[in-house]
KOLLO-451505 format. One line per 8 residues: number of its first residue (from 1); their letters; for each residue x, y, z of C-alpha. Coordinates in steps of 0.2 Angstrom, whole numbers. Layout:
N
NUM	a	X,Y,Z | ... .
This chain:
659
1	xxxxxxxx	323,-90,395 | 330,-88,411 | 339,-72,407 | 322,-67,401 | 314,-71,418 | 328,-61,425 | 320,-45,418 | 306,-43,433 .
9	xxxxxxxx	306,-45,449 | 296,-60,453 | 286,-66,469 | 295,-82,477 | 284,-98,479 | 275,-102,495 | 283,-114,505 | 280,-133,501 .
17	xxxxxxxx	284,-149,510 | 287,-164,497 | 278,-178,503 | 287,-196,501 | 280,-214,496 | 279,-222,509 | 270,-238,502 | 264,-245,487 .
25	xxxxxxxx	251,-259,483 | 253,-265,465 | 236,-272,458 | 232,-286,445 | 220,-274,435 | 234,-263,431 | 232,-249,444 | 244,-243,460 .
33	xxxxxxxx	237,-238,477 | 252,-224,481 | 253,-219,497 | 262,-202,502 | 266,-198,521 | 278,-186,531 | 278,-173,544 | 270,-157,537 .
41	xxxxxxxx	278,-141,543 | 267,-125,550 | 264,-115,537 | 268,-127,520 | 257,-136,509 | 260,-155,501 | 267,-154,485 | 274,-169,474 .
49	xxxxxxxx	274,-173,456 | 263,-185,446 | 266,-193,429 | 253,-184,415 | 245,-198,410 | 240,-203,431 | 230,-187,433 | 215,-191,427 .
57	xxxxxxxx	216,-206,441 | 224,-197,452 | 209,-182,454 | 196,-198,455 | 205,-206,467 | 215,-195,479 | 212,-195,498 | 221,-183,511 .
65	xxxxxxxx	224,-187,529 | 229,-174,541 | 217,-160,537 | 213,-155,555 | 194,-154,549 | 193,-145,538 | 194,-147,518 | 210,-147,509 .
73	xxxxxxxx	210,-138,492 | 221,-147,477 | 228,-136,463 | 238,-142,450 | 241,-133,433 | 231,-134,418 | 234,-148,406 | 238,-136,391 .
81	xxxxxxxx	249,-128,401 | 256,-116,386 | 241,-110,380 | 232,-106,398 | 248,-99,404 | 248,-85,388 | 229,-83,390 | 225,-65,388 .
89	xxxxxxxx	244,-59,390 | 253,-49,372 | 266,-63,375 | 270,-79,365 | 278,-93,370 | 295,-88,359 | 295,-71,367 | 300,-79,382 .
97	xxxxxxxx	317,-85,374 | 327,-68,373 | 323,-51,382 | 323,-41,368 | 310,-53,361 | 299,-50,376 | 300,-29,380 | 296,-29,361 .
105	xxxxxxxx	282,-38,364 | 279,-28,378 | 277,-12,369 | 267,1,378 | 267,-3,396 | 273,8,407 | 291,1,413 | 308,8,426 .
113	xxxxxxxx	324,2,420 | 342,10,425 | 335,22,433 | 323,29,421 | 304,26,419 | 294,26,403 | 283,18,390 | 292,2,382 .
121	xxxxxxxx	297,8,364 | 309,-6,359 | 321,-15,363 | 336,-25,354 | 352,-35,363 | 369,-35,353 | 383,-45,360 | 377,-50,376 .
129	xxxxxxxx	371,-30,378 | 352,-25,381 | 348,-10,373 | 330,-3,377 | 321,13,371 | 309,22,384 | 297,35,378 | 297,48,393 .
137	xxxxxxxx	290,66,394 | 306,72,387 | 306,61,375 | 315,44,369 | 329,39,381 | 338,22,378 | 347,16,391 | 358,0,395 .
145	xxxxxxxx	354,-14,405 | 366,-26,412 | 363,-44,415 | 356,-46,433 | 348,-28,434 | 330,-29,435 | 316,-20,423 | 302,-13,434 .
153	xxxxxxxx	282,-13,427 | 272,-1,433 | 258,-12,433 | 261,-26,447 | 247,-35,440 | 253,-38,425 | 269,-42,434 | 263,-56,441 .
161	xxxxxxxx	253,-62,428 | 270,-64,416 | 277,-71,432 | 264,-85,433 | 265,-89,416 | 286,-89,417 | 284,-104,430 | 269,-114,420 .
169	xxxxxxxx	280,-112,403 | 296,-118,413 | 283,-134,420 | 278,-136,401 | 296,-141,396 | 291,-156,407 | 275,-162,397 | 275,-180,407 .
177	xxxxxxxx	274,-176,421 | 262,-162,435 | 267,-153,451 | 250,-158,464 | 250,-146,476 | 239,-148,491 | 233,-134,503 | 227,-140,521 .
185	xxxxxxxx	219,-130,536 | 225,-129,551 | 242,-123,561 | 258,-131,567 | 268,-146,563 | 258,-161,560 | 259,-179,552 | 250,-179,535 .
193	xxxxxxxx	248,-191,520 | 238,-194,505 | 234,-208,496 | 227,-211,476 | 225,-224,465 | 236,-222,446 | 237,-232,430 | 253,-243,434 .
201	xxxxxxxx	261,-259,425 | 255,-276,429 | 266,-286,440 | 271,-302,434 | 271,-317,445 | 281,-331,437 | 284,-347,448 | 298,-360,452 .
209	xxxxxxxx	291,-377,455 | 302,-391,461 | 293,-409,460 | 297,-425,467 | 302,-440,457 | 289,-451,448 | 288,-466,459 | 288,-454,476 .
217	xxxxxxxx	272,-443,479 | 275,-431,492 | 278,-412,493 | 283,-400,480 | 289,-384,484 | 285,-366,474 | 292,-352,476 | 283,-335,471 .
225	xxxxxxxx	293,-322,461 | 287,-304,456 | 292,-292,442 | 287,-276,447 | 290,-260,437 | 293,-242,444 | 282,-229,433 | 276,-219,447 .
233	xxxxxxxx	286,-203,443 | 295,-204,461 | 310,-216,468 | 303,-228,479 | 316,-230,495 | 310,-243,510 | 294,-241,503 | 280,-257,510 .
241	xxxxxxxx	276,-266,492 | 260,-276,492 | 255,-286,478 | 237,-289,475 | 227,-304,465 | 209,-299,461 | 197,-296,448 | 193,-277,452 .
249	xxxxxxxx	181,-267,441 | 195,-252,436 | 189,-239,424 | 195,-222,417 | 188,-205,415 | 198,-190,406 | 194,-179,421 | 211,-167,417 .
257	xxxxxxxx	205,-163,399 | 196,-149,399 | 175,-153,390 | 168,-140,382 | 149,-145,381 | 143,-138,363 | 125,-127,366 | 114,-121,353 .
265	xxxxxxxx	117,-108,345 | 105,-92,346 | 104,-81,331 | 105,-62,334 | 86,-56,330 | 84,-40,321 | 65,-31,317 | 56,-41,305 .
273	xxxxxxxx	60,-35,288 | 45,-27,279 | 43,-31,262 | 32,-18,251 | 25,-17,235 | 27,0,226 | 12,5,220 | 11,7,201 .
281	xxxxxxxx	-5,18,198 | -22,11,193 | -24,1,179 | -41,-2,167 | -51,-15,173 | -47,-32,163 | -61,-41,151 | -72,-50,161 .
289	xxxxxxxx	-69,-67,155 | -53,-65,161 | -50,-64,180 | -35,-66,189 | -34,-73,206 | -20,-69,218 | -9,-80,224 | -8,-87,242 .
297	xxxxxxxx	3,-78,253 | 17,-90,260 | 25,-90,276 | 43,-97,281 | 47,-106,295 | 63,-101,305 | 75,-118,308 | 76,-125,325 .
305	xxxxxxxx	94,-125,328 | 104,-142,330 | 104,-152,346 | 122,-151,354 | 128,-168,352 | 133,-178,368 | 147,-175,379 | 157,-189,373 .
313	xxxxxxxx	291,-328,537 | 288,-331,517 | 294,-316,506 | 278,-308,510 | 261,-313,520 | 245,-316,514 | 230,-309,517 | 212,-314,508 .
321	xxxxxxxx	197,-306,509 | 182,-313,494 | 189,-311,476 | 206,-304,482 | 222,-309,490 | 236,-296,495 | 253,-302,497 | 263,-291,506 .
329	xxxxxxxx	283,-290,506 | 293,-291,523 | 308,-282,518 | 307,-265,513 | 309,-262,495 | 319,-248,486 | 318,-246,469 | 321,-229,456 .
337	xxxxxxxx	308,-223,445 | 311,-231,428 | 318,-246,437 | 311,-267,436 | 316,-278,450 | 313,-295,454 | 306,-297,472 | 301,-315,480 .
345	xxxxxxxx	284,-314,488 | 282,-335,490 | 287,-349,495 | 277,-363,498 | 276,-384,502 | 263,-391,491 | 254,-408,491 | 262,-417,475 .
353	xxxxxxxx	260,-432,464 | 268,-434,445 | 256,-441,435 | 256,-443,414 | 243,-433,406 | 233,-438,390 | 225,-421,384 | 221,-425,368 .
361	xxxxxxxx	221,-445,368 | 228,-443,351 | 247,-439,353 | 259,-454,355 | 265,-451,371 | 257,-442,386 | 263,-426,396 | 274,-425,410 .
369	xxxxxxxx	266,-415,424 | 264,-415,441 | 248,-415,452 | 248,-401,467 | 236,-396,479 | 237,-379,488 | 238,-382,504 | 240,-362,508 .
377	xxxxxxxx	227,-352,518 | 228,-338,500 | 224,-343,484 | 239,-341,473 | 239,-331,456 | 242,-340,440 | 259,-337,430 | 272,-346,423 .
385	xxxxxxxx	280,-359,430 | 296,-365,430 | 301,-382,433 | 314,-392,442 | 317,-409,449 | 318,-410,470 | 337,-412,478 | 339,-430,481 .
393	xxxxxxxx	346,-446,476 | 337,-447,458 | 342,-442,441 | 331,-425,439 | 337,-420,454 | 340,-400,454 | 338,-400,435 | 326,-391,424 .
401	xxxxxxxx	310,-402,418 | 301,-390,408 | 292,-373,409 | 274,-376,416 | 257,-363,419 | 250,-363,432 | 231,-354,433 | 227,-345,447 .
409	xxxxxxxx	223,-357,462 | 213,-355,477 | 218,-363,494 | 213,-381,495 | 210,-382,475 | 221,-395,466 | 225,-392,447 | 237,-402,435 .
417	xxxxxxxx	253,-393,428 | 261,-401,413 | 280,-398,409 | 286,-410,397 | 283,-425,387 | 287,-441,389 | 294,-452,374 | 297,-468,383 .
425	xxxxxxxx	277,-470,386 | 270,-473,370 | 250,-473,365 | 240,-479,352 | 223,-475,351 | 206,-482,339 | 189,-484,341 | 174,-494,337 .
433	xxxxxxxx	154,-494,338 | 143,-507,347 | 125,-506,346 | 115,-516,360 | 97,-518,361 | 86,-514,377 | 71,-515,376 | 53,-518,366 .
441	xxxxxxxx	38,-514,366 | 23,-518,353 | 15,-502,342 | -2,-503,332 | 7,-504,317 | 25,-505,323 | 37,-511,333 | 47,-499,345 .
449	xxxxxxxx	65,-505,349 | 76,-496,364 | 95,-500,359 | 111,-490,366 | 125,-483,353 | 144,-489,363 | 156,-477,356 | 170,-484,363 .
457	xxxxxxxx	187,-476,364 | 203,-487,368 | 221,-483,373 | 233,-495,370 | 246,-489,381 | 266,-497,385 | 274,-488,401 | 288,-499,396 .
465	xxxxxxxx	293,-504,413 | 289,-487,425 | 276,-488,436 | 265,-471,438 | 247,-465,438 | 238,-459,421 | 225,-445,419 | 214,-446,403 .
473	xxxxxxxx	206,-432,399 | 191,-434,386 | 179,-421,381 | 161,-421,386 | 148,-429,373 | 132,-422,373 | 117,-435,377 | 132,-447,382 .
481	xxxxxxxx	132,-456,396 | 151,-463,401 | 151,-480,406 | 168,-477,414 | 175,-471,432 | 175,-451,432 | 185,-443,444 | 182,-424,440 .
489	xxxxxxxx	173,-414,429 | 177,-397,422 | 182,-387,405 | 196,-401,402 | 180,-414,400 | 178,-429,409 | 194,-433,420 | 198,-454,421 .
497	xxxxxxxx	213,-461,432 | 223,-479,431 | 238,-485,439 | 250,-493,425 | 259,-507,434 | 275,-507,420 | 266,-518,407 | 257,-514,393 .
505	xxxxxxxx	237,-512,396 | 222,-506,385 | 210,-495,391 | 191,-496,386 | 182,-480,390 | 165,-480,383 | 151,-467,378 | 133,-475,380 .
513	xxxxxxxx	118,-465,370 | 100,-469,370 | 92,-472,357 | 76,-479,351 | 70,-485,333 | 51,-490,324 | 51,-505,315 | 35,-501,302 .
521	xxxxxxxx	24,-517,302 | 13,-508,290 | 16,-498,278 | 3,-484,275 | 6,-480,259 | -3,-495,254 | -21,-491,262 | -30,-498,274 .
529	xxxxxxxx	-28,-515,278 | -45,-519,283 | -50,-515,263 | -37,-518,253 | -40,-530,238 | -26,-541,230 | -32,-536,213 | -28,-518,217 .
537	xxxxxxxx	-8,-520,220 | 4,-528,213 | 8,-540,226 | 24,-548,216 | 32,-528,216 | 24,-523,234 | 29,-538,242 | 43,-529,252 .
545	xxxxxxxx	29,-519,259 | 19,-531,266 | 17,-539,283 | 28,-556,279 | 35,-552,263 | 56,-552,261 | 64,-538,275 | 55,-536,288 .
553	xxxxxxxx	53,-556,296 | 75,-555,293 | 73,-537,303 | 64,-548,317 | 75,-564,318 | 91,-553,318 | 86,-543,331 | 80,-557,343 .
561	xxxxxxxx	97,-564,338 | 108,-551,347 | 94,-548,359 | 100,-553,378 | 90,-568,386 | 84,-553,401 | 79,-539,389 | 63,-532,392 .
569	xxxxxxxx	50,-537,379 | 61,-552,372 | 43,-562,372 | 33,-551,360 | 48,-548,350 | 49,-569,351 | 28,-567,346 | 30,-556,335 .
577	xxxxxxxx	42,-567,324 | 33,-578,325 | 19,-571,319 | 27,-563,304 | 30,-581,300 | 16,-586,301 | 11,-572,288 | 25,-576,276 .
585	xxxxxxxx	19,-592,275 | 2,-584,271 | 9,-572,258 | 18,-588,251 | 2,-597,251 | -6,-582,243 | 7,-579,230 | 8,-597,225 .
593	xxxxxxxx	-12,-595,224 | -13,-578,212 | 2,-587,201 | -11,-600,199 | -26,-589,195 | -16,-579,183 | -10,-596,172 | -30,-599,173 .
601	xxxxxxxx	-32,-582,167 | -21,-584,154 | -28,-600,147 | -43,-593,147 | -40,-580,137 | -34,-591,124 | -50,-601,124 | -60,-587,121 .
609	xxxxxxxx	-49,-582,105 | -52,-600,99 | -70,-598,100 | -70,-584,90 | -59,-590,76 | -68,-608,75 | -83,-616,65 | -94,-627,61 .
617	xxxxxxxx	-91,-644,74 | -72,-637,79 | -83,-622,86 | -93,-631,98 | -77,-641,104 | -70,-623,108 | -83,-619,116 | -84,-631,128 .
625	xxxxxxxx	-66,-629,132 | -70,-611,136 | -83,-617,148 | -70,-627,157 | -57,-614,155 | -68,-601,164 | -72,-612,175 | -56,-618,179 .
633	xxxxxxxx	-50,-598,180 | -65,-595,193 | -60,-608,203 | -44,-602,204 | -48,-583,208 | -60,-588,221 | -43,-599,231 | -35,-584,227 .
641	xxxxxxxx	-47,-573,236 | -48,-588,250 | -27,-585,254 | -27,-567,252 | -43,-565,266 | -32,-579,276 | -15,-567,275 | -27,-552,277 .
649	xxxxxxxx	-35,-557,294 | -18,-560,301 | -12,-545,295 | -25,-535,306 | -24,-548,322 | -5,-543,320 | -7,-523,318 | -22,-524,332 .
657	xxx	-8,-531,344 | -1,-516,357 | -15,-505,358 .
């Protein structure tokens, strides 16, 4: 290609200053803020060059400083740089790759080559030699051209056109990355810079965290490190590298590919075609029963066309603002493009205590962490910690604990960082229910009892001789009231503390819930009490239904029991107990009474069977005893009817209490 290129004589660029980085801000939503200064020569434009895939961020986002008022204009080729660059030229991307290839293509156009001028008529190169045929008034003349000597076109627009599209091919060999070029207004020598925003990796903060000893709360120390990547396209030498935490909104928009926004399509319209019937000549009239009738005429409807579819004195100081805190290094950073370094931006005392950890409060033995409180005036991002034991006199000392996250934290915030766990603290955990009544209170017709449900859960725990604090962590019940100390709430659940003195200890931390329950004193199914006849139920069957009957008096005695000398309502309950006593020995008094009847009954029965079956003087003796059966039986129904009205009046005293 370049011996191609050497064919014409081509216009030399413009002159360009190349402006450097100068500083950088790496951001937590993936994006860089590159800034580009320097001194701008009289009579150059800024140029530099841009990764591809940052364009579309870059035309978004780019501000120029140093425009003397007036408006800067940014070129930068097309994205398809091939295919724009050929656009409307007889050339193909191959023909630039020998010059034989391109003067045949270039067939026709009037060109001056070794002194002679005529139309292209072909061209081949044999051994390094270019041989090309001119068509001239005289006729064909092929001539020789060495390598250096220039071919002239007669038209310099064309010229220049081939020559444009020379420089975008050679730019297309580098598809990742774009030449920005950057026009201002103005004369002389000034100081100029631009800045934009680009797609660019994360940096990583990861974190070493030295913590004190067990028994010793005091200070830990955490020091801040950064993993940053260069993918800006340019080297960064003694750039200022700020690292930012935030949640900014950060979108993208494909502003460097080219939309073509799709438009209806409106059909070339001719004259309306004219359809005729050839005439055939008249014809007899038909039979007049027959008639024909002509059919409708039928117009069509032209088609709407479609719709176009929618257009798709630390490392580095701190400094806050609301959502956002910008770390900035001290030292100037170099670093290539392509290049990852590891650059300190922290280093910070923190308030410390190492605690035990129950997360889960099913493990056997509780984490090893360490409780910090950020006693910074900038809220440190969240990475991965990793952890060692303080330089002292102590056994961790200077050696690795564990690896630890830490989640982002703001100044004055605390949060518990686990590292390790410890097998000499052992746990064992169980649980059990309690039900305690509360309250009662009197219903028509029932008896309402307030009780709370004790889920208790209980740590047995050994330190087995180390002293320390424990942090228990329990989730959040819903409707449960804990009926323990709470010394934080927040997604972890509900936070306890305790200070383990070296012996074993058991922890009870109940959940208290509400709850109320009806105790029937009636049951509806059987009617209305006011009403009800003993001859109408079975009383022996029913008798777990009824006001006295076997249940509900144990229900009542239970109850009062377990009930606490103070609860409220202890004295109806105490009433009430006794007045379903009273009705069971009512009931009793009934039942025993009905048993009574029904032996009557019986016996009655059989004296009328014997009346029937005797005669004579055997007949009148059987008839006397069925007069004193009957009697007997009535006797007996009407002391039935006398318990059942006693239990029944008691029954609606007792349902009538409480309303």
């Amino acid at each position: 290609m370049r011996r191609a290129l050497a064919l014409f004589l081509l216009p030399l660029p413009a002159a360009a200053a190349d402006l450097p980085v100068r500083s950088v801000t790496l951001s937590s939503a993936g994006l860089a803020q590159i800034e580009r200064a320097g001194t701008l020569p009289a009579g150059e434009h800024i140029t530099f060059r841009a990764p591809t895939e940052s364009i579309d961020d870059l035309l978004k986002s780019l501000v120029v400083r140093g425009a003397a008022g007036g408006t800067p204009r940014i070129r930068l080729p097309a994205q398809d740089l091939a295919a724009e660059a050929l656009r409307g030229l007889p050339l193909r991307e191959e023909d630039f790759e020998s010059r034989a290839d391109m003067l045949n293509a270039l067939r026709g156009q009037q060109a001056e080559a070794a002194g002679q001028k005529g139309l292209i008529a072909s061209a081949s190169e044999e051994d390094g030699v270019l041989r090309l045929s001119l068509l001239t008034q005289e006729g064909t003349v092929t001539v020789k051209v060495e390598d250096g000597a220039p071919i002239r076109l007669a038209d310099p627009a064309l010229n220049a056109r081939i020559a444009r599209a020379a420089a975008a091919l050679a730019a297309a060999r580098a598809q990742s990355e774009r030449e920005v070029r950057i026009d201002l207004p103005g004369s002389g020598t000034r100081e100029v810079g631009v800045t934009y925003v680009a797609a660019a990796p994360l940096w990583k903060p990861s974190w070493r965290l030295l913590v004190p000893p067990m028994d010793r709360p005091g200070e830990a120390r955490l020091q801040g490190w950064a993993v940053v990547e260069n993918r800006s396209g340019a080297d960064w030498e003694n750039i200022r590298l700020s690292l930012v935490s935030g949640d900014a909104a950060a979108f993208h928009q494909a502003l460097y590919t080219p939309v073509m926004v799709s438009r209806p399509e409106l059909p070339v319209r001719g004259s309306a075609t004219v359809d005729v019937t050839a005439d055939t000549g008249a014809m007899p009239p038909p039979p007049a029963a027959i008639t024909a009738e002509s059919a409708p005429a039928r117009r069509s409807m032209e088609r709407m066309p479609p719709l176009p579819a929618p257009a798709a004195a630390p490392p580095a100081q701190a400094a806050a603002s609301p959502g956002r805190v910008a770390f900035t290094l001290e030292t100037p950073v170099s670093l290539r493009n392509g290049e990852t370094a590891n650059l300190p931006f922290a280093d910070t005392a923190l308030v410390a205590e190492r605690v035990w950890w129950v997360q889960d409060a099913v493990s056997r033995h509780p984490l090893q962490a360490v409780r910090v409180v950020n006693t910074s005036a900038a809220t440190l991002p969240g990475g991965l910690a990793t952890v060692y034991g303080l330089e002292g006199a102590n056994a961790e000392a200077g050696g690795y604990l564990g690896d630890a996250e830490i989640t982002a934290l703001p100044a004055r915030d605390m949060r518990i960082v686990a590292f390790a766990r410890d097998q000499d603290v052992l746990i064992t955990r169980s649980q059990e229910r309690r039900e305690r009544p509360t309250g009662v209170v009197q219903r028509p017709g029932l008896l309402r009892v307030s009780y709370l449900v004790e889920d208790i859960v209980m740590l047995a725990i050994d330190p087995r001789g180390a002293r320390g604090r424990l942090v228990v962590d329990l989730p959040a019940r819903p409707g449960a009231k804990p009926d323990f100390s709470v010394s934080a709430e927040g997604s972890f659940g509900l936070r306890h503390e305790t200070v383990l003195e070296r012996n074993p200890t058991t922890l009870r931390l109940p959940f208290q819930t509400a709850r109320q329950r009806d105790i029937p004193l009636w049951d509806s199914g059987l009617g209305d009490p006011s009403i009800i006849s003993w001859r109408d139920v079975d009383v022996e069957r029913e008798a777990r239904r009824l006001p006295g009957g076997p249940g509900t008096l144990e229900t009542l005695r239970d109850l009062l029991a377990t009930a606490p000398e103070g609860l409220e309502g202890r004295a109806t309950l105490t009433t009430l107990a006794d007045d379903m006593a009273t009705q069971r020995r009512l009931l009793d008094q009934f039942l025993t009474a009905r048993r009574s009847y029904l032996t009557a009954e019986a016996a009655l029965d059989r004296a009328r069977a014997a009346a029937e079956d005797r005669t004579g003087a055997a007949r009148d003796d059987a008839r006397q005893a069925l007069n004193r059966a009957s009697e007997a039986a009535e006797q007996r129904g009407a002391a039935a009817d006398a318990a059942w009205e006693n239990w029944r009046r008691g029954v609606q005293m007792l349902l009538a209490r409480g309303g």
